[in-house]
C-alpha positions in Angstrom: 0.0 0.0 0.0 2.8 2.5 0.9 3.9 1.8 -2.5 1.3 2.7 -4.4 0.8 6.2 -1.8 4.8 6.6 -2.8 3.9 6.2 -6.9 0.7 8.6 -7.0 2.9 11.2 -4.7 5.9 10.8 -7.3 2.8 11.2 -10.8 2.2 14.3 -8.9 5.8 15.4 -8.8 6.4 14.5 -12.3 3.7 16.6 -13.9 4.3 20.1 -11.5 7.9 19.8 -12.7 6.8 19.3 -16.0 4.3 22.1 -16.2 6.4 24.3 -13.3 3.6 24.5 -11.4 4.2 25.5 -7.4 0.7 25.0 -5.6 -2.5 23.9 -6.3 -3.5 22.5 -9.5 -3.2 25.7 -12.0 -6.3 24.4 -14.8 -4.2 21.8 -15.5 -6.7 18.9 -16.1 -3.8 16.2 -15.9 -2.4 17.3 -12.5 -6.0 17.6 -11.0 -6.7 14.2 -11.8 -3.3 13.3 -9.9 -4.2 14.7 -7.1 -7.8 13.6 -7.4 -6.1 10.1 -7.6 -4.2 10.7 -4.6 -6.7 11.7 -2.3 -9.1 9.2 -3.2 -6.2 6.5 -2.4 -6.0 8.1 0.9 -9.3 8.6 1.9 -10.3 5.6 1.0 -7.4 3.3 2.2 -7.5 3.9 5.8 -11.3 2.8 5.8 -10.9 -0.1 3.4 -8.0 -1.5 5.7 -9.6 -1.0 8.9 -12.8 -2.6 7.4 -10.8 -6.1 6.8 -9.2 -5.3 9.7 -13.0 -6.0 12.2 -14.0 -8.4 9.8 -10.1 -10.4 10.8 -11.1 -9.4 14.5 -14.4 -11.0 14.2 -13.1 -14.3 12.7 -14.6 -13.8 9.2 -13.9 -16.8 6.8 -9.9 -16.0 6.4 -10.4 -16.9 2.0 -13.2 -13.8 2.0 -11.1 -11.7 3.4 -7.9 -12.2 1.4 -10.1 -11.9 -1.9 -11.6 -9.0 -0.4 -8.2 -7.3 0.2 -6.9 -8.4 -3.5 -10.0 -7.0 -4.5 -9.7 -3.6 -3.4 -6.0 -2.8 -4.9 -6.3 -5.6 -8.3 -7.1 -3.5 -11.8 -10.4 -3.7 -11.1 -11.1 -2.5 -7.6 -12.2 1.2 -6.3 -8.5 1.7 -5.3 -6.6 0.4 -8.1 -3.5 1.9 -9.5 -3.1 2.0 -13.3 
């Protein structure tokens, strides 16, 4: 997980540098949706993780619980990293 937070931090890097661009995101439709990207990743990662964190607590079927977490950061989950 801390290496996909370190990958959408370093997409936002590249495209200030590229467009020389200090703070916020200046109409520039490609570094709003990097920061979008990032702030949805950590929004939504703290909840997802403490979700499969009470269902482990509460001795949910340990299979369910591994696809869930696969789920979530695969291609095809809400927090997936392309």
């Amino acid at each position: 997980m801390n290496i996909f937070h370190i990958k959408l931090s370093f997409d936002i890097i590249t495209v200030r540098k590229r467009e020389k661009l200090g703070l916020g995101g200046g109409g520039n439709s490609q570094l709003t949706n990097a920061i979008r990207a990032h702030a949805n990743f950590i929004e939504y990662s703290l909840l997802a993780v403490l979700l499969l964190f009470i269902l482990e607590m509460q001795n949910f079927i340990s299979i369910a619980i591994y696809i869930a977490g696969v789920s979530l950061f695969s291609a095809g989950g809400p927090l997936a990293i392309s």
